[in-house]
Structure formats: C-alpha cells, structure tokens
MIPAMI-587542 format. One line per field, with one value per residue (C-alpha): z, y, x; residue number from 1; residue in three letters. Coordinates in nm, 2 decimals. Last residue first. Example, Ala and Ser with C-alpha at 12.3 -4.5 7.8 and 13.67 -1.06 7.14 Angstrom:
<recs>
w: c(0.71 | 0.78)
v: c(-0.11 | -0.45)
u: c(1.37 | 1.23)
num: c(2 | 1)
residuo: c(Ser | Ala)
</recs>
This chain:
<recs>
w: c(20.50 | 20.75 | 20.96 | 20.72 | 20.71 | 21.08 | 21.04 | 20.76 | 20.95 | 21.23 | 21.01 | 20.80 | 21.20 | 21.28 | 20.95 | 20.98 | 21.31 | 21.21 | 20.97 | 21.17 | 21.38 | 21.13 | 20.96 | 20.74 | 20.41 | 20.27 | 19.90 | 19.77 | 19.45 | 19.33 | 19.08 | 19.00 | 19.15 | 19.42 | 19.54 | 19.41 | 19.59 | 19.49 | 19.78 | 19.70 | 20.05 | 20.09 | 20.33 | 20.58 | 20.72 | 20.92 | 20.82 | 20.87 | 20.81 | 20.93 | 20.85 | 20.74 | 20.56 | 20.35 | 20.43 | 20.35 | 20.46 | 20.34 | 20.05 | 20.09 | 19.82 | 19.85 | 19.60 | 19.73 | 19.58 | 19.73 | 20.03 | 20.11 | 20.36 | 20.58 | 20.64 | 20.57 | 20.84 | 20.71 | 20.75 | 20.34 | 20.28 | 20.48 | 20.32 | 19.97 | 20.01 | 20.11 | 19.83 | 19.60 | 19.76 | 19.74 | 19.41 | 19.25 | 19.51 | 19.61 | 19.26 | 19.22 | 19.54 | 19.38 | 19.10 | 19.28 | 19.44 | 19.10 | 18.97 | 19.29 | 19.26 | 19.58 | 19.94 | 20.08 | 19.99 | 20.35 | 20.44 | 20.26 | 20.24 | 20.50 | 20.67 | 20.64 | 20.85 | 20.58 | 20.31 | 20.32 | 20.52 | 20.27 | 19.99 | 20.14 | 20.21 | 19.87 | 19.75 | 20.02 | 19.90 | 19.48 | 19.56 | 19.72 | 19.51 | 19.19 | 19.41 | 19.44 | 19.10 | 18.94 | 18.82 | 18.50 | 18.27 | 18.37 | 18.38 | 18.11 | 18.24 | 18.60 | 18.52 | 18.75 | 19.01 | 18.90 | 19.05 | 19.43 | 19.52 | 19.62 | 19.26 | 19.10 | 19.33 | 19.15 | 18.85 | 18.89 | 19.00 | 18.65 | 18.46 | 18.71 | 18.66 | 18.29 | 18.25 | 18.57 | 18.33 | 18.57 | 18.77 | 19.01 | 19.15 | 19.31 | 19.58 | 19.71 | 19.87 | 19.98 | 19.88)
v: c(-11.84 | -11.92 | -11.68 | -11.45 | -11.55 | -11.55 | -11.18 | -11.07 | -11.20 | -11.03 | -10.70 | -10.81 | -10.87 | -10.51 | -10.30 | -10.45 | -10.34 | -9.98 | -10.01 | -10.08 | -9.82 | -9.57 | -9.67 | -9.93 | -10.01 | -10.36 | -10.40 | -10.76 | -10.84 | -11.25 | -11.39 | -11.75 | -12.05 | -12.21 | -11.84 | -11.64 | -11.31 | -10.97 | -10.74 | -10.35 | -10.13 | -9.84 | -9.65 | -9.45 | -9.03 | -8.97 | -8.63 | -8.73 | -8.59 | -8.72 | -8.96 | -8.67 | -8.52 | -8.77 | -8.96 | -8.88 | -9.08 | -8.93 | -9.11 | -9.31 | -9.53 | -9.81 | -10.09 | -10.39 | -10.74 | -11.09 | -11.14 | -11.48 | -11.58 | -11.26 | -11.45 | -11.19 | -11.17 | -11.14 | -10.82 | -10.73 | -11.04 | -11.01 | -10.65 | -10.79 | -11.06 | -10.78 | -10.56 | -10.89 | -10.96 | -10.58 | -10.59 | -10.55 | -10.32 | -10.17 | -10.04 | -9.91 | -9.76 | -9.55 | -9.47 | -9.38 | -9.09 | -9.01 | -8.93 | -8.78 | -8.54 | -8.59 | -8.45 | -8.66 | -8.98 | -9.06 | -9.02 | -9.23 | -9.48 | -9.68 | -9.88 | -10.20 | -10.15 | -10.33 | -10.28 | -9.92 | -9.84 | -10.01 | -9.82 | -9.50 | -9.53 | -9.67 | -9.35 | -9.10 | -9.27 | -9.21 | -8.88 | -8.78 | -8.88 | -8.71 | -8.40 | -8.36 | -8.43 | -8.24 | -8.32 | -8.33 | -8.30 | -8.61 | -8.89 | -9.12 | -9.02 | -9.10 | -9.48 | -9.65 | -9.87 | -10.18 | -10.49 | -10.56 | -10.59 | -10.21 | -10.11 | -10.31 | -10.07 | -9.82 | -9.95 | -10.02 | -9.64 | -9.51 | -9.77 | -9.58 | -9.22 | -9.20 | -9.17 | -8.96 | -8.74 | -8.60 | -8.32 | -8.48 | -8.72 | -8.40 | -8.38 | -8.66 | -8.44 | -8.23 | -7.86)
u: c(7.95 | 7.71 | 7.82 | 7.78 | 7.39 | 7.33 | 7.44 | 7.23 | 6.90 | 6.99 | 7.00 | 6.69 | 6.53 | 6.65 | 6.56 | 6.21 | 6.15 | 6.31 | 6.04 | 5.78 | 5.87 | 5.90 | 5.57 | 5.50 | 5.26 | 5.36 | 5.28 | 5.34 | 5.45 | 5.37 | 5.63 | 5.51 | 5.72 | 5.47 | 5.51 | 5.79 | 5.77 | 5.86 | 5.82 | 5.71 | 5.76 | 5.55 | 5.71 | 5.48 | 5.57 | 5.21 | 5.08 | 4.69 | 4.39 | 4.13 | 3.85 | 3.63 | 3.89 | 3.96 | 4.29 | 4.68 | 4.94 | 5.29 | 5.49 | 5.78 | 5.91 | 6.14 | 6.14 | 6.31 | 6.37 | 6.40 | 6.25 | 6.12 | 6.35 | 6.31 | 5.92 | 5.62 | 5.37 | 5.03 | 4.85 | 4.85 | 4.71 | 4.41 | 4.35 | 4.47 | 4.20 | 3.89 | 3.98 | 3.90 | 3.61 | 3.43 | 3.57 | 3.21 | 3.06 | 3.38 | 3.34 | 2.99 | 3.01 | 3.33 | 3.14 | 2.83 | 3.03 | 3.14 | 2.82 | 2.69 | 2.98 | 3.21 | 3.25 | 2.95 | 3.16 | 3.31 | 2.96 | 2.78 | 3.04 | 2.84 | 3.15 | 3.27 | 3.59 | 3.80 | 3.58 | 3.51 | 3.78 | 4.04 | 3.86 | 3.84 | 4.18 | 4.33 | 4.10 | 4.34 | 4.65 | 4.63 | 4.48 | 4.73 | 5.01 | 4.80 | 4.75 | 5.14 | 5.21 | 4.94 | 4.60 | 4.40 | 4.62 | 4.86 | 4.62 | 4.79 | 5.11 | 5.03 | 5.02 | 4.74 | 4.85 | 5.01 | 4.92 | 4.96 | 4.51 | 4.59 | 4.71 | 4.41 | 4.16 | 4.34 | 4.30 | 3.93 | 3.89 | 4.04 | 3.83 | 3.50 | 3.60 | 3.62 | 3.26 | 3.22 | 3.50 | 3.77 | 3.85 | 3.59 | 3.85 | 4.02 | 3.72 | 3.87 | 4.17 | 3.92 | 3.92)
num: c(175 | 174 | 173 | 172 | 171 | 170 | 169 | 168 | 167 | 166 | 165 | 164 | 163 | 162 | 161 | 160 | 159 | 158 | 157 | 156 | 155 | 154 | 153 | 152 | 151 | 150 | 149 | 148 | 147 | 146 | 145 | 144 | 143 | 142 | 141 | 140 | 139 | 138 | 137 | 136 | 135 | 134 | 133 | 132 | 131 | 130 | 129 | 128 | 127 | 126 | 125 | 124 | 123 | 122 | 121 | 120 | 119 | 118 | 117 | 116 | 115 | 114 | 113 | 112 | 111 | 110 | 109 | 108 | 107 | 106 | 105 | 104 | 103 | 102 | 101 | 100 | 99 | 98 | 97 | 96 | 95 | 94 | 93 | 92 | 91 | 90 | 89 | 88 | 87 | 86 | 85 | 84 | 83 | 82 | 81 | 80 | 79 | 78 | 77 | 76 | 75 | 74 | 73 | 72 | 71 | 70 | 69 | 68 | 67 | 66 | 65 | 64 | 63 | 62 | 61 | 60 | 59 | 58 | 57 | 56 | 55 | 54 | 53 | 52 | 51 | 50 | 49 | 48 | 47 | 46 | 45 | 44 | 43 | 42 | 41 | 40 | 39 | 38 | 37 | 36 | 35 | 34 | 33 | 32 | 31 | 30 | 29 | 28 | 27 | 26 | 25 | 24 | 23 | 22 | 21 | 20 | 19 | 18 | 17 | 16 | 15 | 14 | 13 | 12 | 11 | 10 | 9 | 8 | 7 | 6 | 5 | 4 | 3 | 2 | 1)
residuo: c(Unk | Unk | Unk | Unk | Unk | Unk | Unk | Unk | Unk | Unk | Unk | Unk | Unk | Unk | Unk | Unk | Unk | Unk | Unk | Unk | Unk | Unk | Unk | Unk | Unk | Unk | Unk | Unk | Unk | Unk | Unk | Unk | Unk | Unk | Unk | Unk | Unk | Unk | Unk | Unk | Unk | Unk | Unk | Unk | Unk | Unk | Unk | Unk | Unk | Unk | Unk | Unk | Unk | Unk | Unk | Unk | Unk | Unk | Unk | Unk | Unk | Unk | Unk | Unk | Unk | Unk | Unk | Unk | Unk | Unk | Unk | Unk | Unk | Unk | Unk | Unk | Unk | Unk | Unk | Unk | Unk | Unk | Unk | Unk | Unk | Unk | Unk | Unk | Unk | Unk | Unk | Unk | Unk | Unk | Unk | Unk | Unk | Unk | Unk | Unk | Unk | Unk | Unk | Unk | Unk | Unk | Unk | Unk | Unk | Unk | Unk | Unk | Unk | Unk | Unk | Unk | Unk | Unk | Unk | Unk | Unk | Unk | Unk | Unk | Unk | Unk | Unk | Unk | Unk | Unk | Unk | Unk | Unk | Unk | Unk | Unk | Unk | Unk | Unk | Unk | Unk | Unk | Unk | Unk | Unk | Unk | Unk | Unk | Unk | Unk | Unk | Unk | Unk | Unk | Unk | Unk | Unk | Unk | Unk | Unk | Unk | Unk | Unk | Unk | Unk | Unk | Unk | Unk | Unk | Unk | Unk | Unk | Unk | Unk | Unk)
</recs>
C-alpha cells in the first residue's frame, strides 16, 4: 500500500477540512491534531502520512507539476480533493515555500522544538529514508509571534549547530 493510499481510510467528505489543515501545518500553523483522527490510522501511518501530503503538496506547487500522476494511487474522490485544495491555496503554499528557503538570522531565534521524523514521499516520487529535523522557530516579526518550520538534514543541522555555537561564543565574550 502507498503511503497516500492511507487518505482513503477516510470519508471524501471529510477529506477536504482534513487537507486544508494540513496545508495550514505547512503555511507554519498547526498541523492537524492526531486525536481528532485517531481511528482511522495509527501512529506510524498518521506521521507518514502527515509528510508524504506536505510532499505532494510542496511538489505540486513548488515544482508545478500535473498531480495526475502523483495522485493515480488515490480514490477519484480524494484525488479531486487534494486538486481541489492546491487549487485554492495554490498562493499560500507557494509563500511558505519561499519562506521556508530564506536564511534565518541566529539573532532571531528564540525558541526550539525539536522533532525528527523520517522523509517519506509517494511512491512514485520515491521513497526515501532520509533522517530530517523539523525545527519550529518562534519569531517576533514587527512584534507579533510568527513560527517558522525549517526542514534539515544532518548536514544542515550540523551547519546550524556550528554558527549557534559561534554565535554562543561571541556572546560570552560579550559578557
């Protein structure tokens, strides 16, 4: 079974508000709440789920492809879902891809939330056992709290680690 193919455990009537929140998760608010989607799949197929439709979206939109074929694996009903939503919040996807690539000053960090997950795409773009953090920045811009999801891997990370490191020092001496 695809990992997409788990969207089909639920309702086509439900499937559009659950899609909307995940698109909502990628755009840095909150993903959907597991708890309210808990009989339909398990822990381990929710995570994967959860990463391979933030795929298909971010390819979608980000690569503009035909989701034709990403979506072959799916119930018509929820295939036109999916269309149906990158359709709407095609622009919106499209601002948290741009965002998402910007370079992120040390200065501005001011809380982390660590989570690693594993990469998972649909089978047709391939599947992938990649170790990534997800890493949650709260940012005050012009004063409002603004989070920002950063998707690295270990060298990124280790990048990261580095310049916070540096960063640390100049600080101390500072002090």
């Amino acid at each position: 079974m695809s990992t997409l193919q788990l969207l089909n455990k639920i309702p086509a009537a439900e499937c559009l508000k659950f899609l909307h929140r995940v698109v909502d998760g990628l755009c840095g608010r909150g993903y959907p709440k597991r708890s309210d989607y808990g009989d339909q799949w398990t822990l381990t197929e929710w995570s994967e789920l959860l990463e391979a439709l933030s795929s298909v979206f971010r390819v979608i939109v980000g690569k503009k492809c035909s989701d034709t074929e990403l979506l072959s694996v799916l119930e018509a009903s929820h295939a036109e879902c999916i269309s149906q939503c990158v359709k709407s919040r095609q622009e919106e996807i499209q601002q948290a891809l741009v965002e998402r690539t910007n370079a992120i000053s040390s200065t501005q960090l001011q809380d982390f939330d660590w989570q690693m997950k594993l990469a998972l795409s649909s089978d047709k773009l391939s599947f992938l056992h990649t170790p990534l953090l997800n890493l949650t920045l709260d940012m005050k811009e012009n004063g409002k709290p603004r989070p920002i999801t950063i998707e690295m891997n270990r060298e990124e990370l280790q990048t990261l680690i580095s310049a916070m490191e540096a960063a640390n020092k100049v600080v101390l001496q500072l002090k």
